[in-house]
N, C-alpha and C positions, 0 to 999 in steps of 0.2 A: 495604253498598257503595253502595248507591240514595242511602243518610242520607249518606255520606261527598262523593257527587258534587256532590248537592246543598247541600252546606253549603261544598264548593269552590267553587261556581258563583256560592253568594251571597256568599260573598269577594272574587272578583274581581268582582264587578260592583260591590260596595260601594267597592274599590280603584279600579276605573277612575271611579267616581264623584269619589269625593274625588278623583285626580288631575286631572279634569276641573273640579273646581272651583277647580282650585291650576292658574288656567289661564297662558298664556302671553300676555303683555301685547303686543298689536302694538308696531311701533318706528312707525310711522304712523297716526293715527286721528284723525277727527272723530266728534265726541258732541254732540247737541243735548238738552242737559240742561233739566231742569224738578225745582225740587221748594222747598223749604223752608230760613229759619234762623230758628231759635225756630218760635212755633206761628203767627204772622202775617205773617211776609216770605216772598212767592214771589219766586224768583228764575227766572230766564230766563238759558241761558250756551249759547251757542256756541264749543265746547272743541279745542283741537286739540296732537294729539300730534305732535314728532317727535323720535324719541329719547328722552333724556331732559328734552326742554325739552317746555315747555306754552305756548300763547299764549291767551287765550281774550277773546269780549266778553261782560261782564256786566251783565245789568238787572237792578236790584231795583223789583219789580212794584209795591210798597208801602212807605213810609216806614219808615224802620229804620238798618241800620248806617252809620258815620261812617267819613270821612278825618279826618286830621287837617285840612281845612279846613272839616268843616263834616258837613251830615247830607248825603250821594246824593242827587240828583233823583232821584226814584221814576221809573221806565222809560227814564231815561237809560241806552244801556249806554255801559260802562268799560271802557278796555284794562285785561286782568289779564296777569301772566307768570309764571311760577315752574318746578316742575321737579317731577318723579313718580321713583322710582327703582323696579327690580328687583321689589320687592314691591308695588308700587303706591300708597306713599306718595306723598301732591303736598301740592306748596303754591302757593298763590297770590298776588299783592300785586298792588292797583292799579298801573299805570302813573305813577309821579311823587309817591306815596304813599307810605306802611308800613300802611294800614288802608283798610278792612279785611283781614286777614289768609283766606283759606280754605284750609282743611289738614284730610288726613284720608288717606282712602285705598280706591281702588279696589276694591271687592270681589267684583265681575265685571265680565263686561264693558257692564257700560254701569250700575253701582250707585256712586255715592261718597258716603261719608260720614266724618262728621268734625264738626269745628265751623269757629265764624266769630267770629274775633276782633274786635269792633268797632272797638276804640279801645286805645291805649294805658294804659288805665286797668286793661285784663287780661279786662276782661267779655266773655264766649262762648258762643254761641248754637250750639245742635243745627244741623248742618249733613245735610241729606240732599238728593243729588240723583241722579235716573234718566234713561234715558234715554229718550224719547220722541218720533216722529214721527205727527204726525197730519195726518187730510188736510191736501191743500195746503203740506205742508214736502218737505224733499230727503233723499236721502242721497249720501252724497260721500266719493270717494278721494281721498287725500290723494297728492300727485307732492313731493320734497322733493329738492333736489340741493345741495350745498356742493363748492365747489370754490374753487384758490388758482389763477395764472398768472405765472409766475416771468418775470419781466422780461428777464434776461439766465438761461445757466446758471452761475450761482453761487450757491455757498451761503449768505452771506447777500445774495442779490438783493432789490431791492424785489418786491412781491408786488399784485398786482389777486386779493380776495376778492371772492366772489361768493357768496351763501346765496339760495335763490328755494325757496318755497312755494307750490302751484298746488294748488287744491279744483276736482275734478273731479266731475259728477254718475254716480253708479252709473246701469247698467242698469237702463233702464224701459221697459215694455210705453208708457207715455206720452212721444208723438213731441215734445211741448213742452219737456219734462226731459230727456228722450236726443237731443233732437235739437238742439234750438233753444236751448237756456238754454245746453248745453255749447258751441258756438258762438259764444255772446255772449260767455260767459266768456273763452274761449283768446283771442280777439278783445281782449278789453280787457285781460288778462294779458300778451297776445303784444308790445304797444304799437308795432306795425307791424315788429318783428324777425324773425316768422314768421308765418302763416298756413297752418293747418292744425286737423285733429279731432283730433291725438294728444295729449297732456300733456307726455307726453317731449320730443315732438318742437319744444314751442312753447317749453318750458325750454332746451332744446338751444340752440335759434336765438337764445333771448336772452342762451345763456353766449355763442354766438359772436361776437355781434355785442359785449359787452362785451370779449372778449379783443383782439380785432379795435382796438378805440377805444385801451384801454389799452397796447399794443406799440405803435401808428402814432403815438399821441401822446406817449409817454413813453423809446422806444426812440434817438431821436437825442440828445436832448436828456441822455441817462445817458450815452452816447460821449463827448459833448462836456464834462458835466462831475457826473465819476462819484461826487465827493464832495460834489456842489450840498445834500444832505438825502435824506432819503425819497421816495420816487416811490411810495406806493403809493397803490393807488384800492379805496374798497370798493362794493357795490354791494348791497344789501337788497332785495328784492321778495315780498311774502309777502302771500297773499289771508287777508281776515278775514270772516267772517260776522257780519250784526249781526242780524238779522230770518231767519226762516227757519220762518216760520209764516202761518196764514192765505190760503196761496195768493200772498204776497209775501216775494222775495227782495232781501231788500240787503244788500250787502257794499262793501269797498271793496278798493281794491289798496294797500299801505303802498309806497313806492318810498322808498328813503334813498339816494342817492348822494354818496359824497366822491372827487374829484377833484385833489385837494390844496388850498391856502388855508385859511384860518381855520378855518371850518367843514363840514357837507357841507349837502345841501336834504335834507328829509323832507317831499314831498307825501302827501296823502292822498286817492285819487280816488274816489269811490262812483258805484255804480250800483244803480237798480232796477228790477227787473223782476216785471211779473204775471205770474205761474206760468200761469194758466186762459187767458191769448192766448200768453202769449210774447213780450209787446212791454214796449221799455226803457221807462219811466217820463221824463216829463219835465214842468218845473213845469206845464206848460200841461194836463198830462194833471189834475193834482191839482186847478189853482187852483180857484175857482167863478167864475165872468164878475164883472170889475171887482173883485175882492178883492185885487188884487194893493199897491197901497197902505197899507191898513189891514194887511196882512203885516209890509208893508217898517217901519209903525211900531209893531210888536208886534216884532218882532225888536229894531229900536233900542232899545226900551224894556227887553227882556230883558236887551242887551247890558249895561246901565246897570247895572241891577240887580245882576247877574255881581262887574262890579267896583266898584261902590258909588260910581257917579256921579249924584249929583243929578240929576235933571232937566231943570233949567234950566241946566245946563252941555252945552256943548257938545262932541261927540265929538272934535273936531281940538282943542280946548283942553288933552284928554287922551292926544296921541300919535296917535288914528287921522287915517287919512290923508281920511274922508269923514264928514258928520255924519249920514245915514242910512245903514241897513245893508239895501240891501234884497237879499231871495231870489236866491238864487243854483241853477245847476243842479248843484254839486256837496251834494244831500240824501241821508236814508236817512228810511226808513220802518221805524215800529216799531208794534205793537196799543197802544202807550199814547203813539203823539205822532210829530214829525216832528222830523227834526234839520237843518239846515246846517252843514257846513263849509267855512270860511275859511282860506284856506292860508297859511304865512307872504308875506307880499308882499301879499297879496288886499284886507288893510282896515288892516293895521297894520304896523310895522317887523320884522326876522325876529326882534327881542329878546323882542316879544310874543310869540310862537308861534303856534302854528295855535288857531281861535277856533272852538269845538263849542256852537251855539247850541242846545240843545234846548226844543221848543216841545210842553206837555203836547196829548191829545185834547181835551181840554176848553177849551184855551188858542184853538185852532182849528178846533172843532167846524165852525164857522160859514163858514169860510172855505175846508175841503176837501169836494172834492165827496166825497157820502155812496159811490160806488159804489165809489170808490178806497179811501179810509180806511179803511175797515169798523169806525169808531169808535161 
């Protein structure tokens, strides 16, 4: 009877095991992944779930996989997007890409692996990544809301959508993460629609203040003439992680708005913050005294390069609107380099797009103070 209890006992314990391994996948999560493709690319991703979609930024730490334009800057990170399903299958693609491809599949919660498609020529690398937090990084709730606003009630009414994405810092015993960095955040998510400490409550404020716009701007103007076209407006808002290591956080807030017209705007705003004070980063915190010139022509010079402008040509000969590019305060900070961006309008027409200047450690050793970079 003893033998019979105990070999019941280690059944279900072996049963509650395996069903604990066959776990249930959140419908919201952030993952600060670290690990490998092949035996010499570290990758670096800031992963985020909601539902079935994935949005993630990606660095590859060392020279390796292609787009089809070309090889990755090493420690540039990448919008990636793709989709995970039920089992934990995901896949990944650059943003504005098809490669590299990452695909595979979650195997707890915080193990993926798979591989990594380089290029279209079919070649794929061992993909493994885990989840890791070491000093000096976050952990983060993810707030996710989607919702429509029906213009008039009819069935087919025009419609104001609305998707918003908000990374919240989990509970910490540390008053600079729980107190002060959630703060800054909801502050620069809220974009003066709310003020407050909740998630919800600063999502809330920005659906209402969108629905608010959308009915007081669009509601007479459908009386008056109900067959003019579409009235709808959409509105995107979704925070990304780029950096989340070292005791430095950067991220940005993605805002897409269409309002009708041609097209809609996607800005891209970044912030950074030292985790060890709690204070936002600003170029003057980085520069080193009088380096700010030799920047403005290390940037010009990168831009060139980018798209394959000689030298001795000049930037307004090729569309932009200024022929230096100097620093701006919309940057991100990474352990392998510093980035700017340029929003559509900022340096060139909206047809160029937004302009992602990445400037290696090495490229700038010289030029950021050592206490900030920690290069």
């Amino acid at each position: 009877m003893k033998l019979l209890k105990a070999t019941m006992t280690c059944f279900c314990l072996c049963f509650m095991t395996g069903a604990m391994a066959q776990m249930t996948i959140p419908k919201k999560a952030y993952w600060h992944l670290e690990g490998t493709a092949g035996k010499n690319i570290g990758i670096s991703v800031n992963l985020v779930k909601l539902n079935d979609s994935l949005y993630a930024n990606c660095a590859f730490t060392t020279p390796g996989p292609r787009n089809l334009s070309g090889t990755l800057e090493p420690g540039k990170p990448y919008d990636f997007s793709g989709r995970i399903d039920a089992k934990g299958n995901f896949q990944l693609k650059p943003f504005g890409n098809d490669y590299p491809v990452l695909k595979g599949q979650l195997l707890n919660t915080g193990t993926f692996r798979g591989e990594c498609e380089e290029s279209k020529d079919g070649k794929a690398l061992h993909l493994e990544l885990s989840e890791v937090y070491k000093a000096g990084s976050v952990q983060f709730n993810v707030y996710f809301r989607q919702e429509a606003v029906r213009l008039v009630k009819k069935t087919k009414s025009p419609e104001g959508n609305v998707r918003m994405a908000l990374l919240a810092p989990m509970e910490s015993g540390n008053a600079v993460i729980s107190d002060t960095l959630r703060k800054i955040i909801l502050k620069v998510f809220g974009n003066s629609a709310y003020s407050g400490n909740n998630p919800d409550s600063v999502i809330s404020g920005n659906f209402r203040v969108f629905k608010s716009d959308y009915l007081s701007g669009n509601e007479d103007l459908y009386r008056q003439m109900p067959d003019a076209g579409a009235l709808n407006w959409e509105l995107l808002r979704y925070m990304h992680i780029v950096c989340n290591e070292n005791y430095i956080l950067s991220f940005y807030i993605l805002n897409y708005a269409y309002t009708g017209g041609a097209h809609g705007l996607e800005n891209l705003d970044f912030t950074t913050v030292d985790l060890k004070s709690g204070k936002v980063l600003n170029l003057e915190d980085l520069l080193a005294d009088g380096r700010k010139q030799d920047l403005t022509r290390l940037l010009t010079r990168k831009l060139k390069l980018m798209n394959k402008i000689p030298d001795n040509q000049k930037l307004t000969d090729n569309g932009y609107f200024t022929d230096e590019i100097q620093p701006n305060e919309n940057f991100y900070l990474t352990p392998w380099g510093i980035g700017f961006l340029y929003n559509h309008y900022d340096i060139a027409p909206y047809s160029f797009g937004a302009t992602d200047i990445f400037l290696s450690a090495d490229e700038v050793r010289t030029l950021i103070r050592p206490f900030i970079s920690g290069f």
